[in-house]
N, CA, C and O atoms as a GROMACS GRO file, in nm:
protein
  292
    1UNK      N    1  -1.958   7.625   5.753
    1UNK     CA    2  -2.015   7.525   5.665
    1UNK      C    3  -2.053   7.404   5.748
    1UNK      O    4  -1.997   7.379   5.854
    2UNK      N    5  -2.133   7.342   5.705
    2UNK     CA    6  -2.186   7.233   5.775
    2UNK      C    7  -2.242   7.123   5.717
    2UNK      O    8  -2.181   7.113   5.611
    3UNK      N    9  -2.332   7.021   5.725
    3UNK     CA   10  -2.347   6.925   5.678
    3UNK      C   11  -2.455   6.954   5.544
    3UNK      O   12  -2.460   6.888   5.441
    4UNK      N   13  -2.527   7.056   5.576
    4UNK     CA   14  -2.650   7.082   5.518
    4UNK      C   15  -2.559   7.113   5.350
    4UNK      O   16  -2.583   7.059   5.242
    5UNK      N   17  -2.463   7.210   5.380
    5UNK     CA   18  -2.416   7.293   5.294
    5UNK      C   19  -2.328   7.185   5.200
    5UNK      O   20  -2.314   7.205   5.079
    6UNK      N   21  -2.289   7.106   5.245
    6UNK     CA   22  -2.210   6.956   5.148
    6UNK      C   23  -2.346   6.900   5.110
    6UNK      O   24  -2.358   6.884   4.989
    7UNK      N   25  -2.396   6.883   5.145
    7UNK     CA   26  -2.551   6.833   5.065
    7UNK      C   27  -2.567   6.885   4.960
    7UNK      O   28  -2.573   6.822   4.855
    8UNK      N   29  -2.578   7.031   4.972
    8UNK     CA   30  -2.604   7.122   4.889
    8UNK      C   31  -2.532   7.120   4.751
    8UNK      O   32  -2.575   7.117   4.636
    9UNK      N   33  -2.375   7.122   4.817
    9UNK     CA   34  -2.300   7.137   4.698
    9UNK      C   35  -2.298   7.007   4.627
    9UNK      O   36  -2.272   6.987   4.508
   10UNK      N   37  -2.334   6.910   4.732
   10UNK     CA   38  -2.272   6.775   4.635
   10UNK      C   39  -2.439   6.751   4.530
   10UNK      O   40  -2.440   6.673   4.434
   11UNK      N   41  -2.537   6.814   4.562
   11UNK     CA   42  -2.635   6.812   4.495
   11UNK      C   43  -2.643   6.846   4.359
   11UNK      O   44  -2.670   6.779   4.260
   12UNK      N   45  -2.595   7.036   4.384
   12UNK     CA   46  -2.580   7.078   4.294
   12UNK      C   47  -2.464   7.038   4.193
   12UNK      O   48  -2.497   7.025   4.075
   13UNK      N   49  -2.327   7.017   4.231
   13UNK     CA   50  -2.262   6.918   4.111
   13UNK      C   51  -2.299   6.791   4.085
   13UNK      O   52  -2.231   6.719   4.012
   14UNK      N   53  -2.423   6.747   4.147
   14UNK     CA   54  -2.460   6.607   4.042
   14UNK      C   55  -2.536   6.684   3.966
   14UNK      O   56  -2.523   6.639   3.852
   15UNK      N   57  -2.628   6.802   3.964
   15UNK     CA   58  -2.730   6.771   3.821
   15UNK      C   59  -2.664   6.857   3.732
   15UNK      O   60  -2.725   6.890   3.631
   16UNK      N   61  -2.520   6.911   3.758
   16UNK     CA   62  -2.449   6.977   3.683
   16UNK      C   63  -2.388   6.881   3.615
   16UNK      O   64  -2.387   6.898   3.493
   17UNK      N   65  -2.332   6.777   3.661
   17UNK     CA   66  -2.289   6.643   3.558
   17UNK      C   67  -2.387   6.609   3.533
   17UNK      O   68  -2.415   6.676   3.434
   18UNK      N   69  -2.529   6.498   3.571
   18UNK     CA   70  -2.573   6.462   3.470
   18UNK      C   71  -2.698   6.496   3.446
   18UNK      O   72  -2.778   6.421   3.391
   19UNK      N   73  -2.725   6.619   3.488
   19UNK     CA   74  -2.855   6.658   3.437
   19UNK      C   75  -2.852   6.718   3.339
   19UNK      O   76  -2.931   6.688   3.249
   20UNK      N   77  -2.727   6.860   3.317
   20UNK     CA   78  -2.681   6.926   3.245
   20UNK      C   79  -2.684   6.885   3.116
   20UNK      O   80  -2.621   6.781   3.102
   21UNK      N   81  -2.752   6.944   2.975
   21UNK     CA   82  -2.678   6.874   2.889
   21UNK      C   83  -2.629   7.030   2.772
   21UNK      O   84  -2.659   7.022   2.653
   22UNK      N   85  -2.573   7.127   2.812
   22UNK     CA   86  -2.552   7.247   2.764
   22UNK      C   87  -2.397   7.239   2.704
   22UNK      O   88  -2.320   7.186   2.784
   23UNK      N   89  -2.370   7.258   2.647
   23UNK     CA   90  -2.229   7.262   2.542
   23UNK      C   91  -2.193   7.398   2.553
   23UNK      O   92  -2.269   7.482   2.506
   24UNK      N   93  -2.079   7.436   2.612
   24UNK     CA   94  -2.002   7.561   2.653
   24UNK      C   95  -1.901   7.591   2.594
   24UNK      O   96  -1.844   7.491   2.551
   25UNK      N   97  -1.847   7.693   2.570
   25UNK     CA   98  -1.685   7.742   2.520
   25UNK      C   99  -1.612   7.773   2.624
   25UNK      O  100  -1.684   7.845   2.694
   26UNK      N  101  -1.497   7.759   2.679
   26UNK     CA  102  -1.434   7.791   2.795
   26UNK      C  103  -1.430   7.753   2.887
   26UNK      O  104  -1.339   7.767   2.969
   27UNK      N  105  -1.530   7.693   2.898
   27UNK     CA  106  -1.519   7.560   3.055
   27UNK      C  107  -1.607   7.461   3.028
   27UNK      O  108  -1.697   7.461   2.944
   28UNK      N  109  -1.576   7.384   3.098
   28UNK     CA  110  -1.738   7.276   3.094
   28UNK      C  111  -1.771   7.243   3.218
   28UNK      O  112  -1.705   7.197   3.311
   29UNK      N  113  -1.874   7.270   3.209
   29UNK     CA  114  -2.003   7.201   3.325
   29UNK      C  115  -1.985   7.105   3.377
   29UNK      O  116  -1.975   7.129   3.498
   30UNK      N  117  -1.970   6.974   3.350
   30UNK     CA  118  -1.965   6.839   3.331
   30UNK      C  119  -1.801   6.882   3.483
   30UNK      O  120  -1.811   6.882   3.605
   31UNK      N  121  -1.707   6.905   3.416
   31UNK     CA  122  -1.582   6.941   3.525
   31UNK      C  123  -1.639   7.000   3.646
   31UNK      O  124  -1.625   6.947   3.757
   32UNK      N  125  -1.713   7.127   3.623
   32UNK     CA  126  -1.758   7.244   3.765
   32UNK      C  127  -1.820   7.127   3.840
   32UNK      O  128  -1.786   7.094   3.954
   33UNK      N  129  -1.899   7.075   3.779
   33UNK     CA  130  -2.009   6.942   3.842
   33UNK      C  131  -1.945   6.860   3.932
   33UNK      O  132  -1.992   6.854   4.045
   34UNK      N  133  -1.825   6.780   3.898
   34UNK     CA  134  -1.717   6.724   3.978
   34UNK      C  135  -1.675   6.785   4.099
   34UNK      O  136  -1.683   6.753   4.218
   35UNK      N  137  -1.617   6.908   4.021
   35UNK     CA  138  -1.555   6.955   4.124
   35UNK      C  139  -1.674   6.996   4.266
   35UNK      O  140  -1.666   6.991   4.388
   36UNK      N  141  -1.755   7.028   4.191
   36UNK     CA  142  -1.863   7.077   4.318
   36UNK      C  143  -1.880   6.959   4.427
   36UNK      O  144  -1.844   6.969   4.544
   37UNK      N  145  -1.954   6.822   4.357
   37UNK     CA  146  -1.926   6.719   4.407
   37UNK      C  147  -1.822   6.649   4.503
   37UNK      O  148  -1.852   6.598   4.611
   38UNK      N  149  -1.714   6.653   4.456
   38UNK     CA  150  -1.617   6.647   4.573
   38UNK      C  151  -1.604   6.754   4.658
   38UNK      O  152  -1.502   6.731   4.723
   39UNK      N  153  -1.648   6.854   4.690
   39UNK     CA  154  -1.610   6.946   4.783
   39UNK      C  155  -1.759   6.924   4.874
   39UNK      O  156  -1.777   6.936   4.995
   40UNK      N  157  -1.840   6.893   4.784
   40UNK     CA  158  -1.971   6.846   4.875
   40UNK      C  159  -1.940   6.757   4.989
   40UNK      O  160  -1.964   6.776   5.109
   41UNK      N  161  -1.868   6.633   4.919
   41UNK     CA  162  -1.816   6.548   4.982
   41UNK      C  163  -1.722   6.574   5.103
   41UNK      O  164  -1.762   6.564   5.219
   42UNK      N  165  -1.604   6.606   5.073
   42UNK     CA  166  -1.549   6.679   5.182
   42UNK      C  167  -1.592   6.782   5.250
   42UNK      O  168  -1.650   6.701   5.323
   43UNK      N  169  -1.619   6.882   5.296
   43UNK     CA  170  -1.703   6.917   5.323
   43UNK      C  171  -1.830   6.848   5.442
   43UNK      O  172  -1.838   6.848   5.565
   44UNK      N  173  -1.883   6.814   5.373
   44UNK     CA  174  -1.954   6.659   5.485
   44UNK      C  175  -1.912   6.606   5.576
   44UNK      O  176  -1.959   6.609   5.690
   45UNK      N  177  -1.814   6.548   5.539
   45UNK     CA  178  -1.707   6.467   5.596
   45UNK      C  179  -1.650   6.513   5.703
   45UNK      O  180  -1.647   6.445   5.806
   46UNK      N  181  -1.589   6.651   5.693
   46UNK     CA  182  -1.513   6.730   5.772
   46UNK      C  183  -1.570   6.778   5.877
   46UNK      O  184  -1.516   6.802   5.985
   47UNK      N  185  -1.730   6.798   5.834
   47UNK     CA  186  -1.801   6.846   5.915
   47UNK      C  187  -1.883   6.719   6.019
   47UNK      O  188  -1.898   6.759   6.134
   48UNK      N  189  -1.921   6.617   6.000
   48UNK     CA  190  -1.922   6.460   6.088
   48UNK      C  191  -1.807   6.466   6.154
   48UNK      O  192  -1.826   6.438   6.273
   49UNK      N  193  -1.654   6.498   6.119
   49UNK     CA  194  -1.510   6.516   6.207
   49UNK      C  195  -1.502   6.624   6.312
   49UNK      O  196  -1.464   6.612   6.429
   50UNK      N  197  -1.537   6.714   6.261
   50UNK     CA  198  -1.535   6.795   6.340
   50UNK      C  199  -1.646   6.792   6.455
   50UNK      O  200  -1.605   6.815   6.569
   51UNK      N  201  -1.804   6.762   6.436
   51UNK     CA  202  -1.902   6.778   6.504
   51UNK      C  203  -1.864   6.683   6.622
   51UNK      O  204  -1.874   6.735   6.732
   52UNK      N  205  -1.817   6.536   6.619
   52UNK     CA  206  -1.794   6.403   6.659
   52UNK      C  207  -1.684   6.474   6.787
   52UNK      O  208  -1.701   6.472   6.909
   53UNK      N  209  -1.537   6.554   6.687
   53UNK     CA  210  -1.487   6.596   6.786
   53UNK      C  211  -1.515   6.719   6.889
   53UNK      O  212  -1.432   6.743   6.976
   54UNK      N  213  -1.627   6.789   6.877
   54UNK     CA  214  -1.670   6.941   6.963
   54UNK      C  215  -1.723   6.784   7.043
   54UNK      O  216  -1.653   6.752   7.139
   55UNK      N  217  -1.818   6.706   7.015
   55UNK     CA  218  -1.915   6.690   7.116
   55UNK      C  219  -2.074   6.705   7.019
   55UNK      O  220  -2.166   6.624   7.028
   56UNK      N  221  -2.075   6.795   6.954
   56UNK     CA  222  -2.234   6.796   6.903
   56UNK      C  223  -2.290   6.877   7.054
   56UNK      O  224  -2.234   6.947   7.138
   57UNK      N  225  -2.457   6.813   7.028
   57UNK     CA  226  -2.569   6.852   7.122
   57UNK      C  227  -2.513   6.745   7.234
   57UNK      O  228  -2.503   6.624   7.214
   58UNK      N  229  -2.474   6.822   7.374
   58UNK     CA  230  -2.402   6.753   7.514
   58UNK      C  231  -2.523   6.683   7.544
   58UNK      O  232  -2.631   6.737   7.521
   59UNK      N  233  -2.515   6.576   7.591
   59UNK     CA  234  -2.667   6.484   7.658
   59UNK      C  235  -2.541   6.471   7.804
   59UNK      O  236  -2.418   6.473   7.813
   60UNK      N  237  -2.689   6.453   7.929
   60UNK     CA  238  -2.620   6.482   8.067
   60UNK      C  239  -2.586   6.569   8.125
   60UNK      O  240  -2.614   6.684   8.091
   61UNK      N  241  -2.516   6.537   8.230
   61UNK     CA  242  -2.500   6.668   8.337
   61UNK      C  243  -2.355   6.790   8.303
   61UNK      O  244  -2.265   6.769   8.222
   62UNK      N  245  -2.363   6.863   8.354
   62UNK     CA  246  -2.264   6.949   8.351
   62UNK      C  247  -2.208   6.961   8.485
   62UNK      O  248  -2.266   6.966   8.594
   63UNK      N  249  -2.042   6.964   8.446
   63UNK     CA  250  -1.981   6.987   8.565
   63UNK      C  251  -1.980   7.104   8.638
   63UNK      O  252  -1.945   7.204   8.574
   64UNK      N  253  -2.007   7.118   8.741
   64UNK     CA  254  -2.007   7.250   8.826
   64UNK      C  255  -2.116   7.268   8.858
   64UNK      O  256  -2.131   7.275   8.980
   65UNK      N  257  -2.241   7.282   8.772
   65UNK     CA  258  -2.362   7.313   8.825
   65UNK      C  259  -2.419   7.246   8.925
   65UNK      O  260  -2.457   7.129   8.923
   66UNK      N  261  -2.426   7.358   9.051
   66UNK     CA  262  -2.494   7.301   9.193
   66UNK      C  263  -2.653   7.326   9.178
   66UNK      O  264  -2.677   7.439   9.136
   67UNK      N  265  -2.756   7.254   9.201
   67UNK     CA  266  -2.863   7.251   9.233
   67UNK      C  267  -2.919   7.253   9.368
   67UNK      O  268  -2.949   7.156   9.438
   68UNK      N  269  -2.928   7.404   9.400
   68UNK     CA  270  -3.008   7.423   9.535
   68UNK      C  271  -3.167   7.400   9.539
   68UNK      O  272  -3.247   7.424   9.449
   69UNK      N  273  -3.198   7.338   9.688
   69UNK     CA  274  -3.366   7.321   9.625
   69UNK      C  275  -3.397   7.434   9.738
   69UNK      O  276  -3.330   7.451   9.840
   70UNK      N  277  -3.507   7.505   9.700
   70UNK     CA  278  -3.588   7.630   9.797
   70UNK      C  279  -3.649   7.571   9.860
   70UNK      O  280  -3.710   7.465   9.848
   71UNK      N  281  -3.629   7.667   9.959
   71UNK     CA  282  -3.689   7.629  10.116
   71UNK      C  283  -3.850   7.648  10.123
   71UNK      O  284  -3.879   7.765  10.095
   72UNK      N  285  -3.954   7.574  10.150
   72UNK     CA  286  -4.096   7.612  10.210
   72UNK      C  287  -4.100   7.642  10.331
   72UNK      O  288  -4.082   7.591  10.442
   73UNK      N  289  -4.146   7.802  10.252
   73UNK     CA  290  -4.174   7.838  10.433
   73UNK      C  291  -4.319   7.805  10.465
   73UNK      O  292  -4.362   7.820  10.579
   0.00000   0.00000   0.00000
């Protein structure tokens, strides 16, 4: 999961809260919506924590790599 995917979810539980306006027996929408929402959220979050701590995309050199230059003959 990644950042895209908390977007996603936190998207889809907003228009499940307030776009929604469907009246259900057995669950409600309006709740799933929340809940989606906060997991969007976290989710996100976790994933900025985590990316921050790998490093992300490395900018700079790498250790070890020797650069030989070829000889003109």
């Amino acid at each position: 999961m990644g950042i895209g995917t908390g977007i996603v979810l936190f998207t889809a539980g907003a228009i499940m809260r307030y776009a929604v306006t469907v009246q259900t027996q057995g669950f409600n929408l309006h709740t799933i919506g929340i809940i989606l929402m906060i997991a969007g959220v976290a989710t996100t979050v976790l994933s900025m924590f985590f990316w921050q701590s790998w490093g992300g995309l490395r900018r700079g050199t790498r250790e070890g790599t020797v650069v030989r230059e070829r000889e003109i003959l």
